[in-house]
Structure formats: structure tokens, C-alpha cells
C-alpha positions in Angstrom: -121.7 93.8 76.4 -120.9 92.8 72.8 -118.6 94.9 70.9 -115.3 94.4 68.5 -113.6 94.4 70.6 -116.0 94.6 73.8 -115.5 97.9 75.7 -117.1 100.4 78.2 -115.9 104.1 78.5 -117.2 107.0 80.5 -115.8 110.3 82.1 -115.1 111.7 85.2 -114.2 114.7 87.1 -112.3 115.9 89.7 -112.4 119.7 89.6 -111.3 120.4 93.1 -107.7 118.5 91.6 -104.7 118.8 89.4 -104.2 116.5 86.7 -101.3 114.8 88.5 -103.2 115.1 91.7 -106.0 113.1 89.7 -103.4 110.3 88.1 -102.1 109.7 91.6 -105.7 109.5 92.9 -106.8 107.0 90.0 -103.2 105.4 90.3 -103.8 104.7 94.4 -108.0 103.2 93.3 -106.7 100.5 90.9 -104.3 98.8 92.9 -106.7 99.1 95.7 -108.4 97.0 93.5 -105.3 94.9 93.7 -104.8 95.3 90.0 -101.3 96.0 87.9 -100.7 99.3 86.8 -98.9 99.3 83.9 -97.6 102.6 82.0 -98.3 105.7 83.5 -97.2 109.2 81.2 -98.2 112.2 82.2 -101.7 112.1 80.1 -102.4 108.5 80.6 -102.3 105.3 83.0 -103.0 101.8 82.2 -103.5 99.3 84.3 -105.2 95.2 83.8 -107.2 93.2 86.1 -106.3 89.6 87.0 -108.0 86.4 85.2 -110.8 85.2 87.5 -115.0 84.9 87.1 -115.4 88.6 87.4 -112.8 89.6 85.1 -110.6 88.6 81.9 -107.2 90.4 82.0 -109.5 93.2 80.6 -107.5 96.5 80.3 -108.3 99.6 82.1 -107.1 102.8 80.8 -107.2 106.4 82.3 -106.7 109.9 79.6 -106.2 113.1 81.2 -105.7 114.6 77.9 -109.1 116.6 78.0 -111.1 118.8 80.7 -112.8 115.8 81.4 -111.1 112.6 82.4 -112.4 109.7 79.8 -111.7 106.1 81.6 -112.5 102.9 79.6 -112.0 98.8 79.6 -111.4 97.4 77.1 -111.0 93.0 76.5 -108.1 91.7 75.5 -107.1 89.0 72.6 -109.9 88.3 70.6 -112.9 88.3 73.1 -116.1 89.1 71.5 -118.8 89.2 74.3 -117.7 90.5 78.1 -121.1 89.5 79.9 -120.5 93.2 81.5 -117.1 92.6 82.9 -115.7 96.1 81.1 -118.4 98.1 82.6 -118.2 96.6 86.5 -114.8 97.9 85.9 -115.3 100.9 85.6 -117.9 101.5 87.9 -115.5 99.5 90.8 -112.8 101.8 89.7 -115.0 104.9 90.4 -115.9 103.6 93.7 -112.7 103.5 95.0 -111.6 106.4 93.8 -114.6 108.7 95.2 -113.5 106.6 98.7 -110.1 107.4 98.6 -110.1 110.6 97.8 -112.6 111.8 100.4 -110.3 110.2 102.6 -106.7 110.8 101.7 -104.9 113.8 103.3 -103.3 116.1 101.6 -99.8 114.8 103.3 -100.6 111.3 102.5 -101.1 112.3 98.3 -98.3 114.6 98.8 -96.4 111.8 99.7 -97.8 109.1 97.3 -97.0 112.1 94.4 -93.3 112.2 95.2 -93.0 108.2 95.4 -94.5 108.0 91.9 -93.0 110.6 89.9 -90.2 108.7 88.9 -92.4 106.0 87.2 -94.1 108.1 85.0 -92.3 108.5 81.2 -93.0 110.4 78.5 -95.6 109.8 76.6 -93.3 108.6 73.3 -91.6 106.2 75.3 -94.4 103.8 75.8 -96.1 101.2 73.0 -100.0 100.1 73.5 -101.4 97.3 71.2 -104.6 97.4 73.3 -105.2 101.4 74.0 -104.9 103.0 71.0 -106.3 100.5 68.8 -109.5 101.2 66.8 -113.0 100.1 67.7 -115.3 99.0 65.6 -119.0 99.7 67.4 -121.3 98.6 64.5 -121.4 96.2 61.6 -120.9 98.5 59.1 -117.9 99.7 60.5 -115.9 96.8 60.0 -116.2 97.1 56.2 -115.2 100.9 56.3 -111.7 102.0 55.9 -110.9 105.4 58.3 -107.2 106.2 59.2 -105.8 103.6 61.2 -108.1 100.7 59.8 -107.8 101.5 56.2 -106.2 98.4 54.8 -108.4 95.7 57.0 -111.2 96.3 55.9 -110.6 96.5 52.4 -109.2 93.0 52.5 -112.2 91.8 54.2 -114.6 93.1 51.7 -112.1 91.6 48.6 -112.6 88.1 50.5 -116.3 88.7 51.1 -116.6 89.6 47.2 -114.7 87.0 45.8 -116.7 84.2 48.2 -119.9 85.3 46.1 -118.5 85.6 42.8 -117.7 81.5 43.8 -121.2 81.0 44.7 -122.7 83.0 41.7 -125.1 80.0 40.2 -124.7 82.0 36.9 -121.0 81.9 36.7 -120.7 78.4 38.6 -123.8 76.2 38.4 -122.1 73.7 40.3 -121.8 76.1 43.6 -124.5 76.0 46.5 -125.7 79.1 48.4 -123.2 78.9 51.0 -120.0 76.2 49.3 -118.4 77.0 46.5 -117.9 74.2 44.0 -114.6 72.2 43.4 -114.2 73.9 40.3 -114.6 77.6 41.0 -112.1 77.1 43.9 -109.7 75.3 41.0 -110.7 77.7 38.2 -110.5 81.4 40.8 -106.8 80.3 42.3 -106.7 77.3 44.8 -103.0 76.3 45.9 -103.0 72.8 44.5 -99.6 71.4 43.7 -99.6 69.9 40.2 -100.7 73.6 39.0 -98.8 75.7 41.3 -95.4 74.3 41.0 -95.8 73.9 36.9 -96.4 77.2 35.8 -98.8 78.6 37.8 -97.1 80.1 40.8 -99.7 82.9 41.5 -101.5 80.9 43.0 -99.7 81.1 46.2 -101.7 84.2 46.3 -104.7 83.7 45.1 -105.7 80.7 47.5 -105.1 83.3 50.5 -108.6 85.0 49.1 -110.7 81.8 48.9 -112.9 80.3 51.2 -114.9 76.6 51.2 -118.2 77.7 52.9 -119.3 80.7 54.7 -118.2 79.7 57.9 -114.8 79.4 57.0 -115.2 82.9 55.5 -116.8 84.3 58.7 -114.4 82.8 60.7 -111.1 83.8 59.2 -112.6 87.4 58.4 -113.4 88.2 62.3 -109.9 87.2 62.6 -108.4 89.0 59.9 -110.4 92.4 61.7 -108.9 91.7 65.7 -105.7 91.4 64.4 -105.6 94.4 61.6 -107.4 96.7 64.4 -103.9 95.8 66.7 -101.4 95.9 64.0 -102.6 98.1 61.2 -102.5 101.4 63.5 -98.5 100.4 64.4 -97.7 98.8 60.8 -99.0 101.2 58.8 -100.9 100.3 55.7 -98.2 99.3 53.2 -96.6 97.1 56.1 -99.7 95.5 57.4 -100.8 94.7 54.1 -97.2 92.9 53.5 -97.5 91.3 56.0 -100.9 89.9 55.5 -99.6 88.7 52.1 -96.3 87.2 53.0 -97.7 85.2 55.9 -100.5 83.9 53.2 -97.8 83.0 50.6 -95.1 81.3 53.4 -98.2 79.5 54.6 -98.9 78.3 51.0 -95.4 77.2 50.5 -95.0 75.3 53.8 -99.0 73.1 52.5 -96.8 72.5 49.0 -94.1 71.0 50.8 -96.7 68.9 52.9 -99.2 68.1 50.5 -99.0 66.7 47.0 -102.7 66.4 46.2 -104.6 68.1 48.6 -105.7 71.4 47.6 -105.2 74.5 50.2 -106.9 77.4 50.3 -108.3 80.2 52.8 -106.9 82.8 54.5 -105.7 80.7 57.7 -102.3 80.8 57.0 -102.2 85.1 56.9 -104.5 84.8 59.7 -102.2 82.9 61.8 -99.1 85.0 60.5 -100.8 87.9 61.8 -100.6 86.3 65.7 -97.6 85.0 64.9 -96.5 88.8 64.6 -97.8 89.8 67.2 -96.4 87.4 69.2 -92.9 88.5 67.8 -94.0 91.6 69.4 -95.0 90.0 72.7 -91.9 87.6 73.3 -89.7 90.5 73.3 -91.0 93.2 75.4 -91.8 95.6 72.7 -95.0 96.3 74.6 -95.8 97.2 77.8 -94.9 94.5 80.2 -98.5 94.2 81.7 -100.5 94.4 78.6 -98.1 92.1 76.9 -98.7 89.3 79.6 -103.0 90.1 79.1 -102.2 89.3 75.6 -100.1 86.8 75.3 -102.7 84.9 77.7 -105.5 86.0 75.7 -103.9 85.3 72.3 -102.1 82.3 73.4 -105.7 80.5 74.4 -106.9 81.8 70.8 -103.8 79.7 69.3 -103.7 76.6 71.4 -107.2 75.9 70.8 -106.9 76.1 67.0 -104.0 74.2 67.0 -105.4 71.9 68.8 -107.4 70.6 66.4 -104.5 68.7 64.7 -106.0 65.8 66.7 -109.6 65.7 66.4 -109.5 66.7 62.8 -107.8 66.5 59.4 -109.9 68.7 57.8 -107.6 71.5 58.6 -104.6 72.5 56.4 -102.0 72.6 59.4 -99.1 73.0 57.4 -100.3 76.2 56.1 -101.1 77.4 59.5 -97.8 76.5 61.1 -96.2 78.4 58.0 -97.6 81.5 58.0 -97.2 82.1 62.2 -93.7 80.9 60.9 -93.5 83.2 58.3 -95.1 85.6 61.1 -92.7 85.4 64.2 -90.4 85.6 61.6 -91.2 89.1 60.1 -91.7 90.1 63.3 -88.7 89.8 64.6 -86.6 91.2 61.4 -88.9 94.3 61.7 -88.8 94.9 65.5 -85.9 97.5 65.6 -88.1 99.3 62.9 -91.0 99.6 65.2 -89.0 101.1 68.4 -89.7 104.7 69.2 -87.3 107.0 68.2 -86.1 105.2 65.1 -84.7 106.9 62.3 -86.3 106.8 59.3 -83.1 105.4 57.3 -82.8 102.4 60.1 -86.6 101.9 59.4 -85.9 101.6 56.0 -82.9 99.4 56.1 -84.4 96.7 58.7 -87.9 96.8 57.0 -85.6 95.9 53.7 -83.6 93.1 55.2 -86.9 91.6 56.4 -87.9 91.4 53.2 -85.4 89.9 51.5 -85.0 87.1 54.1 -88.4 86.5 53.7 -88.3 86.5 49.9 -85.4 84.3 49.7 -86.3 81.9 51.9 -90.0 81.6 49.7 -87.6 81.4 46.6 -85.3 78.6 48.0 -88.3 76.8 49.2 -90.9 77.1 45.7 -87.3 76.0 43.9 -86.5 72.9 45.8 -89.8 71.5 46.7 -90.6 68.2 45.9 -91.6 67.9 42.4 -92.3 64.3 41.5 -95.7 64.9 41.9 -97.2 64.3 38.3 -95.6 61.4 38.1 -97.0 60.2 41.2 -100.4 60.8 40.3 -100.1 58.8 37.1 -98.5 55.9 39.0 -101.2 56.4 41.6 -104.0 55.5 38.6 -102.4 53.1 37.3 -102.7 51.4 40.7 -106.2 52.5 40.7 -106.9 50.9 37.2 -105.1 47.7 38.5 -107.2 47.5 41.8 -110.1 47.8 39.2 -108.9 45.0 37.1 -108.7 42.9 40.6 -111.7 43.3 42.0 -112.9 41.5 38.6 -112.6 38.3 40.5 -115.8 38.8 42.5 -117.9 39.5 39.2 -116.9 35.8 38.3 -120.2 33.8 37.3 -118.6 30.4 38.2 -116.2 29.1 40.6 -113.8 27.8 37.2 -113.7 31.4 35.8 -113.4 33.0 39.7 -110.0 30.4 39.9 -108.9 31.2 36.5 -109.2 35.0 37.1 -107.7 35.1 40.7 -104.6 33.2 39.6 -104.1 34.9 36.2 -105.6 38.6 37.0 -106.1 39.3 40.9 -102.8 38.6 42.4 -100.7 39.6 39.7 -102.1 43.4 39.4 -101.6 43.7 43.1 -98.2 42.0 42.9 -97.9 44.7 39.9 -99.1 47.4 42.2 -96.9 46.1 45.1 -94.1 46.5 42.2 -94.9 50.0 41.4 -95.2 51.2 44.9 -91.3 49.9 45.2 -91.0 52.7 42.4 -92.9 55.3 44.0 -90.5 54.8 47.6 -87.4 56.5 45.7 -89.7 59.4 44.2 -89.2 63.2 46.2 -92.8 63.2 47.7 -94.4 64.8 50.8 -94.9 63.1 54.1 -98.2 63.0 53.4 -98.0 61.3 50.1 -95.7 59.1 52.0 -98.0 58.7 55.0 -100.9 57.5 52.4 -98.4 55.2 50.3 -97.7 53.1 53.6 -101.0 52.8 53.7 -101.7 51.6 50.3 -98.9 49.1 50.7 -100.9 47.2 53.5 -104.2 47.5 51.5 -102.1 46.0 48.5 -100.4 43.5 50.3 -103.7 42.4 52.3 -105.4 42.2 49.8 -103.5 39.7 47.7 -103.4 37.4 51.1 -106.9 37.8 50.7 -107.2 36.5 46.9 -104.3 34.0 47.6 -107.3 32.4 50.4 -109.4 32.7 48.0 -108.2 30.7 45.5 -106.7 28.1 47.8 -110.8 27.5 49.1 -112.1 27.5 45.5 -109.2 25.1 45.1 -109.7 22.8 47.8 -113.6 22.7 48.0 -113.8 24.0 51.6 -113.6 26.7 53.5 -110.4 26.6 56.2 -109.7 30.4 55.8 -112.9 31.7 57.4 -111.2 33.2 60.4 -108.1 35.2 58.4 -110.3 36.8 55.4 -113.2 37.9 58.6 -109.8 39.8 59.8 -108.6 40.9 56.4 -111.9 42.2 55.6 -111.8 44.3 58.8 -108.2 45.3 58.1 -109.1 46.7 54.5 -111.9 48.9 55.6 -109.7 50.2 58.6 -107.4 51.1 55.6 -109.5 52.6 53.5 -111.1 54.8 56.4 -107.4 55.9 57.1 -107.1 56.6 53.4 -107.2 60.2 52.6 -107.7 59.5 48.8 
């Protein structure tokens, strides 16, 4: 079964029994089953199956609310497809129920009702992620808003619409069908340092709305939905919606502090600051024990394997991930005492407050105080780049005499000069990542000298004794430049 998330519901009857006669009943079939019953109220009872081939830590749920009783299972985390798991479910948990209650004696439930009574709460008492949150059953429902998915969708269309205005051919010839072009991402709002940090700070927003290709859209957006269709029903929209932008704009500011001249863009970082919430959530039993274990597995897979990819890829803006879930474990916790049942409004109001202002001072301190040598850098890094030009002059030499003359007058002094101006660049306030690639330019610098100093000394002494160190330097330089994120 396919769904968003996938589920299977039906209903049931038990005419011949009371509603708490028909909890107990239900209650006795699922750990029969040998699953965990969760919450039980006197309307409702949850319980999850194990992880195994036949199910997923899907979540069964039971509501005697109506004349009919309405069972469903639901998949937890960010599942997709269920290959039928939700709807064996149900069908086992029918089975066992229509088997043990044409055998249990009246003692025997009598006895089972007194044993349980005392572990059902009140209804208010109890937080579901997983029960009460919103399914989307069709494509079109994912772009319209209804009470209790209001803001998610809305943000999902704004991405989808500003993703084609970037691949409008009219408004940016450049742009292909499905990538946007360098410019429109520059032009619309990308987060690229030398911009952001020197008068364009909005920025931090707008690059939480722009993709690089449809897949990255897709991807982000089916995230964006699992995540508003848990938190938007308990957030509320004004919250959820802060959220979404504060984990965009802390991811941001964590790829600014990383990155000098990479742009960063998408809306990863919110993405991730959503789980990271949610996590918040998890971690410290605001949800029902059961359900928050279903999740945290389910959730925690989701994460791992995303993060993951810090070593098989560099295509990925880590930094803003790990700063919005920062920025999202983060909110989470400030807000938690906000979220508790039977909050007042005034306690909602004053921890929802204080989780702003840490959050907006913290953004403050780090836009003021991150590294800002950056322009400077990038002039120094084409002067190097007009030197290395200048250099490579050598092998455009017509005659041995000229090659000599310009090796010795040209080649090794522009690297020496570029080996002189990385010096300078060592006591500039740059990212590890500008520092990462200037350890690498060093060695390309430095072998590459060795490599005209060998040069000359053959051209100099009419044979060839260096064959074996520039084979090596040659290798070393393209090993360089393929490590070279420039």
C-alpha cells in the first residue's frame, strides 16, 4: 500500500459488548500478538508491532469514540510504501480478537477489566505524534491547506513556484528544464558569503526556498510534508512556520561559518531542523513511550542515512544540515514545557518567548562574529590564479634558451610569489574549508616549483636525470587538483 503516510483503517463491531468490555477485548488480541500496548484512555488504545519482515514498528490504533469501532495502522517515520504490512495488521488483529472473545469467560474479562483499569488515563493526559496526525491520501492533497496542515502545504507550493520561476527560459535563458542556472540561484537569494555578510543578510532566507534541480526539490519537499503532517497539528501554524524558518536561517549561518565561497542553498537545513525537533520531542519523553521508541527508530534510520553521506559525497552542504537539526533540538527543547498538557497560556507564552530570543541571539552573535576576511581572500586567491597563469608560460616556450630564461626569471618566482602570499592568507579569519583548500594549494605551489626547478636543471645540463621525481610530481599535482574544490 502506498500512501503519505501509508495506512489501512476499517471498523468493527462488538454489539453484544460495552465499550470498556471491547477495549479490554482489543487490549488482550494485541499482546496476543505479542505486541506493546502503549496508551490506553477510555476512547482509544495504541499499541506498535516489533521491527521484523512482516512488520515495521507500524502503529496500531483502536477509537471507541463512535457506534462503530474504527481500527487503523498506520507507518511510522517517513515510510512511503508498506508492501501491505498495515493491512495484515489489521486483519491479524481481528483474528485474534473474534478468537478471544468467543472464548474468554465472563470471569476471566471480569478479571482482566479490574487488572487494567488503573492503566487507562484520561484522554488529555496522553500526546500522539503518530495518531492524530493528518493523512494525505492523494496528490492533490498535499498542496491543500485544511486545519491542521495549513502552513505545509503552503510552503511546499512557495518552493514549488519559486523552482519554476528559476527555470522560466524567458526570465533566465541560461536555466534548463529541470536546473536552474548559476545566476538565477545568485540573482533569486542564494546564501553565498561575500553577498550575505556585506549587506545582503536576507539572504539567510531566501536560500531556504531555492533548489538546484528537481530532485533536490522533490526530495526536500516530501520531507518538508512528513514532518509538517507530525508537527503542524501540535505546533500550530504560527509556531511550525517559525520553526521551519529559524532551522533554515541557523542552518544558513552554521554553511557561512564553514564556507567562504561555496554557495548554499535548499531547504535541507529546515528540513533537518524539523527532525531535529522532533527528536527534542523524542529524547525527552514528551510522547508516549512506545510510539516514541517506533519513531525514534524510524526517524533515526532517516537521519543516519543522510548523514551518512558526509563520506561518499561532498556535494552536500553538511554544515547547514548539522545547523539547522542544531538549531532544531534546540528549539525544541526551550519550547517543551510550552507543549505539556495543561499549560497555561501565560507559561506558553513566556517559554515560547525565551526560545526565541535564545535562538535570535545566538543567530545575532554568530552573523556578527563570523569570519569576514573573505573578499580579501578571494582577491589574493586571483592573484594566485593570475600568477599560476603567468607560470605555466614556461611550457609555451618555442626554444629550449627562451624555456631556461622564462623558468628562471618567471616560473619559479610567481610560485615563490604565490608561496609568499599564501604566508599572508595563514593569519587571515577564514573557514576550515578555505583552510582545508589553502593546504592544498600550498603543496600544488610548492610541487610545482620543484617541478620547474627540474626543469631547468635538465634544460641546463643537456640530459634528463629527473625522469623518475617529475613522473611523481605530475601524479602528485593531478591528485591535488582532483582534491581541489575550486
Amino acid at each position: 500500500m502506498i500512501g503519505l503516510p501509508p495506512r489501512y483503517s476499517t471498523y468493527a463491531s462488538l454489539p453484544h459488548r460495552t465499550r470498556e468490555e471491547s477495549l479490554i477485548l482489543f487490549w488482550l488480541a494485541a499482546e496476543s500478538l505479542d505486541w506493546e500496548v502503549g496508551t490506553a484512555t477510555p476512547e482509544t488504545l495504541t499499541a506498535f508491532t516489533h521491527f521484523s519482515l512482516k512488520s515495521w514498528n507500524e502503529q496500531v490504533s483502536i477509537d471507541f469514540s463512535d457506534d462503530n469501532i474504527e481500527l487503523f495502522s498506520v507507518s511510522t517515520g517517513v515510510q512511503i510504501l508498506d508492501f501491505g504490512r498495515n493491512r495484515q495488521n489489521v486483519i491479524r488483529l481481528l483474528r485474534a480478537l473474534h478468537t478471544i472473545d468467543a472464548a474468554i469467560s465472563p470471569e476471566a474479562l471480569q478479571y482482566a477489566m479490574e487488572e487494567r483499569r488503573s492503566l487507562i488515563l484520561p484522554e488529555e493526559e496522553t500526546v500522539h505524534l503518530t495518531r492524530s496526525r493528518r493523512v494525505v491520501n492523494g496528490f492533490a492533497q498535499v498542496f491543500k491547506p485544511v486545519n491542521g496542515y495549513f502552513v505545509t502545504p503552503i510552503l511546499i507550493v512557495l518552493n514549488a513556484l519559486v523552482f519554476l520561476i528559476m527555470t522560466n527560459k524567458w526570465l533566465f535563458p541560461d536555466s534548463g528544464g529541470w536546473t536552474p542556472s548559476g545566476t538565477a540561484l545568485e540573482q533569486i537569494g542564494a546564501n553565498y558569503k561575500p553577498l550575505t555578510l556585506f549587506g545582503e543578510p536576507w539572504r539567510l532566507v531566501t536560500a531556504g526556498f531555492l533548489h538546484a534541480d528537481g530532485f533536490h526539490l522533490f526530495f526536500n519537499m516530501y520531507a518538508v510534508m512528513m514532518c509538517g503532517i507530525y508537527l503542524e497539528p501540535l505546533l500550530g501554524r504560527v509556531r511550525f512556520a517559525i520553526v521551519f524558518l529559524l532551522c533554515g536561517i541557523g542552518g544558513a549561518l552554521a554553511s557561512l561559518w564553514w564556507y567562504d565561497v561555496t554557495p548554499s542553498l535548499g531547504a535541507s537545513a529546515s528540513v533537518f531542523g524539523l527532525f531535529g525537533f522532533i527528536l527534542a520531542l523524542l529524547l525527552h519523553k514528551f510522547i508516549e513511550p512506545r510510539e516514541r521508541k517506533a519513531l525514534l527508530i524510524s526517524i533515526g534510520i532517516y537521519l543516519v542515512m543522510n548523514l551518512a553521506s558526509i563520506f561518499f559525497s561532498t556535494n552536500y552542504d553538511h554544515a547547514a544540515h548539522f545547523g539547522g537539526l542544531f538549531s532544531g533540538l534546540l528549539l525544541g527543547l526551550l519550547w517543551l514545557p510550552a507543549l505539556r498538557h495543561r499549560t497555561s497560556l501565560k507559561r506558553k507564552t513566556i517559554f515560547t518567548t525565551i526560545g526565541l530570543l535564545v535562538c535570535g541571539s545566538l543567530f545575532t552573535l554568530a552573523f556578527i562574529f563570523a569570519p569576514r576576511d573573505v573578499k580579501e581572500y578571494l582577491e589574493k586567491r586571483s592573484q594566485m590564479d593570475r600568477n599560476y597563469l603567468m607560470a605555466s608560460g614556461a611550457y609555451r616556450a618555442r626554444t629550449n634558451e627562451e624555456r631556461m630564461k622564462w623558468l628562471k626569471n618567471y616560473a619559479i618566482y610567481y610560485m615563490d610569489e604565490n608561496l609568499r602570499i599564501m604566508d599572508e592568507i595563514d593569519h587571515m579569519r577564514l573557514s576550515p574549508d578555505s583552510r582545508k583548500q589553502n593546504r592544498i594549494l600550498r603543496k600544488i605551489y610548492s610541487t610545482q616549483k620543484q617541478l620547474f626547478i627540474w626543469n631547468y636543471n635538465t634544460l641546463a645540463k643537456g640530459h634528463n636525470p629527473y625522469d623518475e621525481q617529475i613522473l611523481n610530481a605530475l601524479k602528485e599535482l593531478d591528485k591535488l587538483q582532483q582534491q581541489l574544490d575550486y
